[in-house]
Backbone as ProteinMPNN parsed JSONL, in Angstrom:
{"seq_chain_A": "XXXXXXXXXXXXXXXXXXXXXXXXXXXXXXXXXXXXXXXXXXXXXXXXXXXXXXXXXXXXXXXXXXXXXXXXXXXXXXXXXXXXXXXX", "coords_chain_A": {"N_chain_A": [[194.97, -12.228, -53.881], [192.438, -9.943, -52.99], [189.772, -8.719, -55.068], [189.192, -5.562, -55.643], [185.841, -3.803, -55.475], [184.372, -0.761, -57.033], [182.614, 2.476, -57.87], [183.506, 2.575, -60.405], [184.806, -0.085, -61.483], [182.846, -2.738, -61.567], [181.649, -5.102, -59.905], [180.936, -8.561, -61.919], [177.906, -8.573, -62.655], [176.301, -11.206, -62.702], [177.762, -12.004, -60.689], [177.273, -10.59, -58.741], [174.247, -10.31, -57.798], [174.766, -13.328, -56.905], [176.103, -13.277, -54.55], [174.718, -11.492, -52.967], [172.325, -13.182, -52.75], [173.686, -15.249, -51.023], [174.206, -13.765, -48.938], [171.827, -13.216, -48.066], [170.661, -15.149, -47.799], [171.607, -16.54, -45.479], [170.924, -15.133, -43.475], [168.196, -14.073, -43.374], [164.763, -14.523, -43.148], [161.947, -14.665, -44.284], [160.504, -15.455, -47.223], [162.324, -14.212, -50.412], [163.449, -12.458, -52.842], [166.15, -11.628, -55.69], [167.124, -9.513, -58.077], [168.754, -8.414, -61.054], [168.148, -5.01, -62.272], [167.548, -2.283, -63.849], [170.048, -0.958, -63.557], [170.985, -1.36, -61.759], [170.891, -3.638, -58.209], [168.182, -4.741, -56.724], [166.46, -6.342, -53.98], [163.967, -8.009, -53.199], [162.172, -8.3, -50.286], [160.077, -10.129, -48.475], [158.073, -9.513, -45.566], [155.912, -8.916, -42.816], [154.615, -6.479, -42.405], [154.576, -4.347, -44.655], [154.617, -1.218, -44.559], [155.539, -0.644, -42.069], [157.737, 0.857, -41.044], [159.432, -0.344, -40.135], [163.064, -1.249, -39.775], [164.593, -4.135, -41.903], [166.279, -5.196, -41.374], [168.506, -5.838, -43.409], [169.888, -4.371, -44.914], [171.954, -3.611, -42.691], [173.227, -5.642, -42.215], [173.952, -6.607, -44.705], [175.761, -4.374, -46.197], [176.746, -1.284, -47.753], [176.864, -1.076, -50.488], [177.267, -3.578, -53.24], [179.967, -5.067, -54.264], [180.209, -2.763, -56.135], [177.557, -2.035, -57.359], [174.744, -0.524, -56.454], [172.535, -0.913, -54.312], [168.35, -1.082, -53.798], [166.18, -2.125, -51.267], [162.942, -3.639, -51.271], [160.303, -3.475, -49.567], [157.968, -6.355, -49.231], [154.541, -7.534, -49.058], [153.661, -10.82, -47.493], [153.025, -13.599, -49.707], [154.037, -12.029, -52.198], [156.129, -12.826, -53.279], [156.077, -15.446, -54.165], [154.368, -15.115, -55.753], [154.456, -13.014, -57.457], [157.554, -12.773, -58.319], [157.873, -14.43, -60.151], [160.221, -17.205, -61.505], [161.056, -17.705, -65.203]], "CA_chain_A": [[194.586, -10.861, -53.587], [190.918, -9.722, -53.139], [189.512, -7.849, -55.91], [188.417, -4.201, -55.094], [184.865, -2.716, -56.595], [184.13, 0.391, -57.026], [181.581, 2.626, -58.874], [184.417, 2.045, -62.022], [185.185, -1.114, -61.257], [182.229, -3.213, -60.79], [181.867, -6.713, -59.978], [179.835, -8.63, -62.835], [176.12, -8.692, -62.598], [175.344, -12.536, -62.108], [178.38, -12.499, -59.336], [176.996, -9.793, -57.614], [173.516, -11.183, -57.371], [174.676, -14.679, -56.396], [176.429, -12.458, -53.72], [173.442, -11.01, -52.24], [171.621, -14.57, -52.439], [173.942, -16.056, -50.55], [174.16, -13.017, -47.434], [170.588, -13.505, -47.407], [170.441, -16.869, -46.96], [172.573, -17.017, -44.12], [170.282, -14.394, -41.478], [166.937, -13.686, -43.802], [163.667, -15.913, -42.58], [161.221, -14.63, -45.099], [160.678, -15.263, -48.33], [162.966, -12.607, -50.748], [163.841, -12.422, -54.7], [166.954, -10.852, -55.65], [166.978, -9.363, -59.147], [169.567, -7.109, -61.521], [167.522, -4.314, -62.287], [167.635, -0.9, -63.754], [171.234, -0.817, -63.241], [171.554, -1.718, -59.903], [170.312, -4.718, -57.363], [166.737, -4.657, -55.883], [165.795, -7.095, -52.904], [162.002, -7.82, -52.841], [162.276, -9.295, -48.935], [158.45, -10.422, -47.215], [157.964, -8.565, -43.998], [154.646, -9.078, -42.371], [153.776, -5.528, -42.905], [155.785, -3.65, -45.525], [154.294, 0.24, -44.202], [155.58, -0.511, -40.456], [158.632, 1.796, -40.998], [160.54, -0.991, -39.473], [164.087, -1.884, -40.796], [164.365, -5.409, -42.583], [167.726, -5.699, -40.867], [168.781, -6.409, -44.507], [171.481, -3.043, -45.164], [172.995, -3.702, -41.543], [174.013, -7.066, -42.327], [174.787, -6.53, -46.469], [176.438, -3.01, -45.83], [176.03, -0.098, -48.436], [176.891, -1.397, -51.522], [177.703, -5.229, -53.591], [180.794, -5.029, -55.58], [180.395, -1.184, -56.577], [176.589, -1.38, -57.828], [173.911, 0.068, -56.044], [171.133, -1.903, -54.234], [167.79, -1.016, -53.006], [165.156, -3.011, -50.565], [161.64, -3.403, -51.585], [159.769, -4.735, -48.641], [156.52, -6.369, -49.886], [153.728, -8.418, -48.33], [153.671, -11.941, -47.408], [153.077, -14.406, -50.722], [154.446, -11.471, -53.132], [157.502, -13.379, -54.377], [155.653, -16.411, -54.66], [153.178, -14.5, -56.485], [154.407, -12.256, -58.747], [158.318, -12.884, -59.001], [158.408, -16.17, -60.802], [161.153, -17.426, -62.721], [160.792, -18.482, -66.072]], "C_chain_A": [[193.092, -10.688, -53.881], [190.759, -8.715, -54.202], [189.072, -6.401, -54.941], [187.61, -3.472, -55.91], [184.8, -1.871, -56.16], [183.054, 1.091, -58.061], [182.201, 2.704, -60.473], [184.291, 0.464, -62.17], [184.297, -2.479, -60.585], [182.095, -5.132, -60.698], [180.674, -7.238, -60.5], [178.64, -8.671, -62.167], [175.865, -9.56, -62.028], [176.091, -12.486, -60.849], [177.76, -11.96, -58.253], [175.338, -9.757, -56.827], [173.171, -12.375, -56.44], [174.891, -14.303, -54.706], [175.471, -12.364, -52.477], [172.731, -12.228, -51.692], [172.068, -15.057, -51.348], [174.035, -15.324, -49.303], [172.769, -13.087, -47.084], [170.151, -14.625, -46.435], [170.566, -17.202, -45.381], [171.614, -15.813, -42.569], [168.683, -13.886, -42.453], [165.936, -14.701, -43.816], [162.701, -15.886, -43.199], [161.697, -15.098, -46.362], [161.526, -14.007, -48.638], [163.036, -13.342, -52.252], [165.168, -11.066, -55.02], [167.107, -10.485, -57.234], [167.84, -8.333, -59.614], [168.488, -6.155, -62.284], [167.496, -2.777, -62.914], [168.587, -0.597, -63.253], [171.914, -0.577, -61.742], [170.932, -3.268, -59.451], [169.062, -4.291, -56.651], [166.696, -6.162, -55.241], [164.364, -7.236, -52.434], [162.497, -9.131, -51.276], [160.613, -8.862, -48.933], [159.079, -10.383, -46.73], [155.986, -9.15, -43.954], [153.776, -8.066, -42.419], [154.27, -4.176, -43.164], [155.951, -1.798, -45.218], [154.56, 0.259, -42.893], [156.154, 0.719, -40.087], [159.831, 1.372, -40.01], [161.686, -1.504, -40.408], [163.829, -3.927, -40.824], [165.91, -5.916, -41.701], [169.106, -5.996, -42.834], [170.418, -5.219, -44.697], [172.074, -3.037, -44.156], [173.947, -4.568, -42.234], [174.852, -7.017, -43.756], [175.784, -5.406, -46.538], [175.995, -2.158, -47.015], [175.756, -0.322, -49.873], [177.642, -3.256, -51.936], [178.531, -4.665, -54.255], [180.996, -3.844, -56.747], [178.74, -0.946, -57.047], [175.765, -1.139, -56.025], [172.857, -0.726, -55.374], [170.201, -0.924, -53.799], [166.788, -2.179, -52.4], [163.941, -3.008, -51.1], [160.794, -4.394, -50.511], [158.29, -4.804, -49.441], [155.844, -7.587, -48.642], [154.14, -10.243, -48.551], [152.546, -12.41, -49.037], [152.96, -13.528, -51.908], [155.574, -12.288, -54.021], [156.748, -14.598, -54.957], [154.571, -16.038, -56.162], [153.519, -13.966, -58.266], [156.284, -11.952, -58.883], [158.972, -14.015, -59.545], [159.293, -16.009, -61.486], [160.617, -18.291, -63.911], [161.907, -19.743, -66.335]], "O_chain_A": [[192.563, -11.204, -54.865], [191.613, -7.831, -54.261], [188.719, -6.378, -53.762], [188.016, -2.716, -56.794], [185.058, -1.741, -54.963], [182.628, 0.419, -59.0], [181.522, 2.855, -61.489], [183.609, -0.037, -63.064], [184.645, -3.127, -59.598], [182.476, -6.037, -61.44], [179.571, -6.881, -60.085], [178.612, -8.837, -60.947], [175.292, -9.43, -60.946], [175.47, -12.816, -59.839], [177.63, -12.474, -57.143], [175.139, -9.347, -55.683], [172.221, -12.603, -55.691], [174.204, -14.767, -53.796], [175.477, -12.958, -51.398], [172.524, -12.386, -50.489], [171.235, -15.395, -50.507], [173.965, -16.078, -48.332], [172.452, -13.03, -45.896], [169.701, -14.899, -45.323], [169.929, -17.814, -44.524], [171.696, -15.792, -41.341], [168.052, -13.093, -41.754], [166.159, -15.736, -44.445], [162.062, -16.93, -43.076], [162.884, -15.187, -46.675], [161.661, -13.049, -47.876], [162.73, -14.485, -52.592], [165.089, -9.893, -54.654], [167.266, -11.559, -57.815], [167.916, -7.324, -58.913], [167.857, -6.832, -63.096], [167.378, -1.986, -61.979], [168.405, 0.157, -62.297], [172.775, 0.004, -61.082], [170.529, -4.015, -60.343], [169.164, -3.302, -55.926], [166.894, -7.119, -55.989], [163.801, -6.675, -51.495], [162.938, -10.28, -51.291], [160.068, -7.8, -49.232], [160.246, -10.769, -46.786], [155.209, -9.577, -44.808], [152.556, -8.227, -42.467], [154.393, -3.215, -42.405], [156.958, -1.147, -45.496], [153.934, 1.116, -42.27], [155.682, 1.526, -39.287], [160.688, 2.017, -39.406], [161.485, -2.037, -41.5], [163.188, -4.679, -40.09], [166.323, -7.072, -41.606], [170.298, -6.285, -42.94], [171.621, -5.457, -44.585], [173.098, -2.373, -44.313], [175.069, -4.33, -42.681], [176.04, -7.297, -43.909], [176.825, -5.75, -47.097], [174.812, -2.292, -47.325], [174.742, 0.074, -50.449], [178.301, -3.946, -51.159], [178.152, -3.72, -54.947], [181.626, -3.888, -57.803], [178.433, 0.241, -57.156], [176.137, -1.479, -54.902], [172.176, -1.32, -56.21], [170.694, 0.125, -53.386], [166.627, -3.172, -53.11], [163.824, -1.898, -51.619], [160.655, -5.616, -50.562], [157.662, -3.912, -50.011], [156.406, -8.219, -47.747], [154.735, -10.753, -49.501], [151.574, -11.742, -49.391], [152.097, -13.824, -52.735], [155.722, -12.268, -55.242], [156.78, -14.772, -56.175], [154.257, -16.65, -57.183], [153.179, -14.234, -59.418], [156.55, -10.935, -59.525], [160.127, -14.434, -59.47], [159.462, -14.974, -62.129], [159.933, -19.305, -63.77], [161.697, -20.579, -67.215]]}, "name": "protein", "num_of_chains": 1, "seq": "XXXXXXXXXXXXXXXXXXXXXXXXXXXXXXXXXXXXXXXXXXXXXXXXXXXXXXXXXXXXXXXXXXXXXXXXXXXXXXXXXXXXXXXX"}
Protein backbone atom coordinates (compact mmCIF):
# COMPACT_ATOMS: atom_id res chain seq x y z
CA UNK A 1 0.00 0.00 0.00
CA UNK A 2 1.28 3.53 -0.91
CA UNK A 3 1.74 5.80 1.88
CA UNK A 4 -0.48 9.00 1.84
CA UNK A 5 1.15 12.66 2.88
CA UNK A 6 -0.48 15.23 3.94
CA UNK A 7 0.11 18.61 5.72
CA UNK A 8 -0.14 16.05 9.14
CA UNK A 9 1.39 13.42 7.75
CA UNK A 10 4.54 14.32 6.12
CA UNK A 11 6.99 12.33 4.36
CA UNK A 12 10.57 12.61 6.10
CA UNK A 13 12.80 15.40 5.07
CA UNK A 14 15.86 13.51 3.43
CA UNK A 15 13.03 11.24 1.48
CA UNK A 16 11.36 14.06 0.28
CA UNK A 17 14.40 15.81 -1.07
CA UNK A 18 15.85 12.67 -2.65
CA UNK A 19 12.29 12.79 -4.21
CA UNK A 20 12.57 16.01 -5.86
CA UNK A 21 16.30 15.09 -7.00
CA UNK A 22 15.30 12.37 -8.67
CA UNK A 23 11.94 14.20 -10.75
CA UNK A 24 14.46 16.60 -11.68
CA UNK A 25 16.80 14.54 -13.02
CA UNK A 26 14.64 12.84 -15.27
CA UNK A 27 13.26 16.30 -17.55
CA UNK A 28 15.59 19.29 -15.90
CA UNK A 29 18.77 20.34 -18.34
CA UNK A 30 20.20 23.02 -16.16
CA UNK A 31 22.09 23.00 -13.41
CA UNK A 32 19.61 22.97 -9.94
CA UNK A 33 20.29 22.39 -5.99
CA UNK A 34 17.59 21.03 -4.01
CA UNK A 35 17.70 21.95 -0.33
CA UNK A 36 15.31 21.43 3.06
CA UNK A 37 14.83 24.79 4.07
CA UNK A 38 12.82 26.91 6.37
CA UNK A 39 10.38 24.23 6.69
CA UNK A 40 9.69 23.42 3.38
CA UNK A 41 11.73 22.44 -0.06
CA UNK A 42 13.37 25.21 -2.21
CA UNK A 43 14.68 24.37 -5.85
CA UNK A 44 17.49 26.79 -6.92
CA UNK A 45 17.05 25.65 -10.92
CA UNK A 46 19.61 27.84 -13.66
CA UNK A 47 17.49 29.44 -16.30
CA UNK A 48 19.33 31.65 -18.68
CA UNK A 49 17.51 34.60 -17.44
CA UNK A 50 15.83 34.28 -14.05
CA UNK A 51 13.51 37.94 -14.59
CA UNK A 52 11.98 36.50 -18.03
CA UNK A 53 8.65 35.67 -16.26
CA UNK A 54 8.96 32.42 -18.01
CA UNK A 55 7.88 29.13 -16.24
CA UNK A 56 10.84 26.62 -15.43
CA UNK A 57 8.41 23.89 -16.39
CA UNK A 58 9.51 22.60 -12.93
CA UNK A 59 5.67 22.72 -10.84
CA UNK A 60 3.99 21.16 -14.09
CA UNK A 61 6.04 18.20 -14.02
CA UNK A 62 6.59 17.93 -9.82
CA UNK A 63 2.85 18.96 -9.14
CA UNK A 64 1.90 21.14 -6.01
CA UNK A 65 3.35 19.62 -3.26
CA UNK A 66 6.30 16.51 -2.15
CA UNK A 67 4.94 14.27 0.44
CA UNK A 68 2.78 17.06 2.30
CA UNK A 69 5.67 19.82 2.60
CA UNK A 70 5.66 22.81 0.73
CA UNK A 71 8.16 23.66 -2.09
CA UNK A 72 9.15 26.79 -3.73
CA UNK A 73 11.35 27.52 -7.12
CA UNK A 74 14.13 29.93 -7.02
CA UNK A 75 15.23 30.52 -10.54
CA UNK A 76 18.80 31.92 -10.50
CA UNK A 77 21.44 32.73 -13.10
CA UNK A 78 23.68 30.50 -14.91
CA UNK A 79 26.93 29.33 -12.57
CA UNK A 80 24.82 30.17 -9.24
CA UNK A 81 24.74 26.60 -7.91
CA UNK A 82 28.13 26.04 -8.84
CA UNK A 83 28.90 29.15 -7.15
CA UNK A 84 27.31 29.65 -4.17
CA UNK A 85 25.46 26.27 -3.26
CA UNK A 86 28.36 24.06 -2.41
CA UNK A 87 28.24 21.14 -0.34
CA UNK A 88 30.35 20.71 2.45
Amino acid sequence: MTEQYDFYHKMPKDQAVSSVIEKMLDFYDNAFDVAFEDGGIAIYAECEDPNDGKSTGIREKIGSGIGGWYFVIVKVGDGYVKQFRKRD
